[in-house]
C-alpha positions in Angstrom: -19.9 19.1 11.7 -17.8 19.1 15.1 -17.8 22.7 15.7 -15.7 24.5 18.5 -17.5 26.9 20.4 -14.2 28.2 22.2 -13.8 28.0 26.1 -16.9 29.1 28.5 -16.7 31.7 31.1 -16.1 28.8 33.8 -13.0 27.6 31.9 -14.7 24.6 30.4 -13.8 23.7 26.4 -17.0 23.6 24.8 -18.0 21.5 21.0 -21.1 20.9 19.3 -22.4 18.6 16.9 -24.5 20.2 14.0 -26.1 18.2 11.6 -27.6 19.1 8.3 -30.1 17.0 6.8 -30.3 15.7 3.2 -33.9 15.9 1.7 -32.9 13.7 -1.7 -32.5 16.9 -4.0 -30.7 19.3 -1.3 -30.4 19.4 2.3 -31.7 21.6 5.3 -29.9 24.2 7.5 -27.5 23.3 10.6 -29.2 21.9 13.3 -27.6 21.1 16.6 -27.7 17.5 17.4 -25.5 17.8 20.7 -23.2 20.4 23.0 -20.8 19.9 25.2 -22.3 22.5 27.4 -24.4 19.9 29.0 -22.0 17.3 29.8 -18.8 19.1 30.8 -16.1 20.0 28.7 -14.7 19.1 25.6 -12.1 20.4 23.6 -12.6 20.5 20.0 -8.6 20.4 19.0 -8.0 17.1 20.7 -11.0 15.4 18.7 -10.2 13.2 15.4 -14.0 12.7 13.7 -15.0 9.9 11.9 -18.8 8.7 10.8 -20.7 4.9 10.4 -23.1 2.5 11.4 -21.5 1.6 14.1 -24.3 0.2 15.8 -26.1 -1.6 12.4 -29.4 0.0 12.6 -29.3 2.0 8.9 -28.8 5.0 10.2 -25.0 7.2 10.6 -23.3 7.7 13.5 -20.4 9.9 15.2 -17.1 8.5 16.4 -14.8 11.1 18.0 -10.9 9.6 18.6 -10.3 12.3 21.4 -6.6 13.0 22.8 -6.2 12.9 26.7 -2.2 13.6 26.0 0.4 12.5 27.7 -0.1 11.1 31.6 2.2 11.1 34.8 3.5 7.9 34.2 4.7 8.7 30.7 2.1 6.9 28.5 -0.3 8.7 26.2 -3.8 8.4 26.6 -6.4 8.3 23.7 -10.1 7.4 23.9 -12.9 6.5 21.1 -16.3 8.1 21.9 -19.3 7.0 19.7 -22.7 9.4 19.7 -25.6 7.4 18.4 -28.3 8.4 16.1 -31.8 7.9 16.8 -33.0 9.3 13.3 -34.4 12.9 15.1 -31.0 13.1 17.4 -28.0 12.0 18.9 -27.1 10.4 22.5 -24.5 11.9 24.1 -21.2 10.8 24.0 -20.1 7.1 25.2 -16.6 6.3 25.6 -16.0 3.0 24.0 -12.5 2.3 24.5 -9.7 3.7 26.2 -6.2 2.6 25.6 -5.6 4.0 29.5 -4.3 0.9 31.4 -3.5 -1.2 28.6 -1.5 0.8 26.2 0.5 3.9 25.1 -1.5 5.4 21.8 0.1 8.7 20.7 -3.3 10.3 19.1 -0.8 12.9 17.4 0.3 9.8 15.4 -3.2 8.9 14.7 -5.1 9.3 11.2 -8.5 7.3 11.6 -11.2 6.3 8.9 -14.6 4.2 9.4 -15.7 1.3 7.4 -17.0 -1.6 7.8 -14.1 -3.7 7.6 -15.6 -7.2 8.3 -18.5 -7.4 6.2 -21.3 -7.5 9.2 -23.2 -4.8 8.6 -22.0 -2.4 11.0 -19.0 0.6 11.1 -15.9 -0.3 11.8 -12.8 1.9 12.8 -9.3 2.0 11.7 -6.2 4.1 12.7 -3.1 4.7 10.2 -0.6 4.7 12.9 2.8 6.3 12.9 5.5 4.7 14.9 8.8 6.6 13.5 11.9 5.6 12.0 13.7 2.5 12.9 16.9 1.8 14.1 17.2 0.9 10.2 16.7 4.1 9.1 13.5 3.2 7.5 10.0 4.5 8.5 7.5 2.3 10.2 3.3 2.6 9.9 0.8 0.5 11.0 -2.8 0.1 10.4 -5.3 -1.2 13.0 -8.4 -1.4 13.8 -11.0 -1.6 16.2 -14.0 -4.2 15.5 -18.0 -2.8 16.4 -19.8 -5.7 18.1 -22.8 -3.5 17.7 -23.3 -2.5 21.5 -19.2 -1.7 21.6 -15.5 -1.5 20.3 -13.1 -4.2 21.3 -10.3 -3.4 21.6 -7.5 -2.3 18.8 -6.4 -5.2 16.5 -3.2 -4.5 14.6 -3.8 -5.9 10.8 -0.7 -4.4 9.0 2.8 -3.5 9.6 5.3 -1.8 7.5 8.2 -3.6 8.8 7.0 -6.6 6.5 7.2 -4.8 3.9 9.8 -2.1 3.9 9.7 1.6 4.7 6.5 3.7 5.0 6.6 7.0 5.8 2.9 8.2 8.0 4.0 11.8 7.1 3.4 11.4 3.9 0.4 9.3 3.6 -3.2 10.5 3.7 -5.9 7.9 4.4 -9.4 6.5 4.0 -11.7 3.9 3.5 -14.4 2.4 0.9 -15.9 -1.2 -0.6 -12.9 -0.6 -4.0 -13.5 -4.0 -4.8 -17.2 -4.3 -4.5 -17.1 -7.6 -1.6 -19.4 -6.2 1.2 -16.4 -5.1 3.4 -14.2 -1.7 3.3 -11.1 -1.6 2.3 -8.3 1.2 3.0 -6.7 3.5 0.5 -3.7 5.1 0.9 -2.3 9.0 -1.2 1.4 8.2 -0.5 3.5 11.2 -1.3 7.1 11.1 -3.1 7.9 14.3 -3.5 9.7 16.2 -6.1 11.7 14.8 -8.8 15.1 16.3 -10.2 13.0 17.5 -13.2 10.7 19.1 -10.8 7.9 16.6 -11.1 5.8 15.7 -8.4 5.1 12.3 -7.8 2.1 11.0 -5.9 0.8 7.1 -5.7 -2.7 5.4 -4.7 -2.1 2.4 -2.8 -5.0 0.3 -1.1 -5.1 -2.4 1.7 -7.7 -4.9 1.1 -9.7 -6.5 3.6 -10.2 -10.5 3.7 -13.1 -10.2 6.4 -10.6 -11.3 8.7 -7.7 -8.9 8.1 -5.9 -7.2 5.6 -3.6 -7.5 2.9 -0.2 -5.6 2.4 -0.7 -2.2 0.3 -0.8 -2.7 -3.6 -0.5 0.3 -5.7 -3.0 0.8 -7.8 -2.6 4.6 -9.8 0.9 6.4 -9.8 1.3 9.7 -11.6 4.2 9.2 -13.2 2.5 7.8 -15.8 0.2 10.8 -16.1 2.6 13.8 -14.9 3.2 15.9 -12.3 0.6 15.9 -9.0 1.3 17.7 -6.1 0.1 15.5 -2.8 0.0 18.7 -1.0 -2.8 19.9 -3.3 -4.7 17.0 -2.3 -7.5 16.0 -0.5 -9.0 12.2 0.3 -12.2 11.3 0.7 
């Protein structure tokens, strides 16, 4: 858990990481794994937190995607920070990319997942990315995602685009990521949200992107409630 500890008598934003242990048949109490308070500050509302083996060793780590907003020449700045388990610990934060120099990223328009995308044996990340409506009219969201080489993160790798395919709206689409098809390598999954029907029925959809080790195919829908009833996407949470 990423918990917010508030801001500090010195004006600093202080988080901690807590972790709580499983034992096979239950798991212990919170113990802190990190805090903020030694390293500076950190605020907990601009932090997106995902989890994997990043780094391939068996064991789970913290990726934070942390928002640096928006900077005095107009761009937005986002970073991904990784914090490494040992098996007794954490390390302390390491800033593995940073779209500062190379690219606008808009973390507000940022959903992320983990997964291990390419079949290597080590976590992955990947942003559902909203870029707006088109001069079309229709909505545009990307997927991309950012590779572990095991020591790092290159850099963002865009594997889908809606303009291929036709309009997809980010507002209404809650993401994550798991191995659906059993290959080795994660896949996305996407709860897309239509809304309510003139009879009142709402209608909610399961799509998934499937990765080819490489990249990813376009989103194929593979549950739709209108052939079960009414489901309300707002009711719903992903995991």
């Amino acid at each position: 858990m990423l918990y917010d500890n508030g801001q500090g008598s010195d004006g600093a934003n202080r988080t901690a990481l807590w972790t709580m242990t499983s034992s096979g048949s239950g798991f212990g109490g919170p113990v802190r794994a990190w805090d903020s308070a030694t390293g500076g500050s950190w605020n907990w509302s601009r932090s997106k937190v995902v989890s994997g083996d990043f780094d391939g060793d068996g064991r789970g780590d913290v990726g934070v995607l942390y928002d640096y907003g928006r900077q005095s020449d107009g761009t937005n700045r986002t970073a991904l920070w990784t914090l490494t388990s040992s098996g007794s610990g954490f390390g302390k934060p390491v800033k593995v990319w940073d779209s500062a120099g190379s690219i606008s990223w808009d973390w507000e328009r940022s959903k992320v997942v983990s997964g291990d995308f390419d079949g290597d044996g080590r976590g992955d990340v990947g942003v559902l990315y909203g870029n707006g409506q088109g001069s079309d009219g229709a909505n545009r969201t990307a997927l991309w995602t950012l590779t572990s080489s095991g020591s790092g993160f290159g850099k963002p790798v865009k594997v889908w685009d809606s303009t291929a395919g036709g309009s997809w709206d980010w507002e209404r689409s809650k993401v994550t990521s798991g191995d659906f098809d059993g290959d080795g390598r994660g896949d996305v999954a996407v709860l897309y949200d239509y809304g309510q029907g003139s009879d009142g029925v709402a209608r909610t959809a399961l799509w998934t992107l499937t990765s080819n080790g490489s990249g990813f195919g376009g989103p194929v829908r593979k549950w739709d409630s209108s052939a079960f009833g009414s489901w309300s996407w707002g009711r719903s949470e992903l995991t």
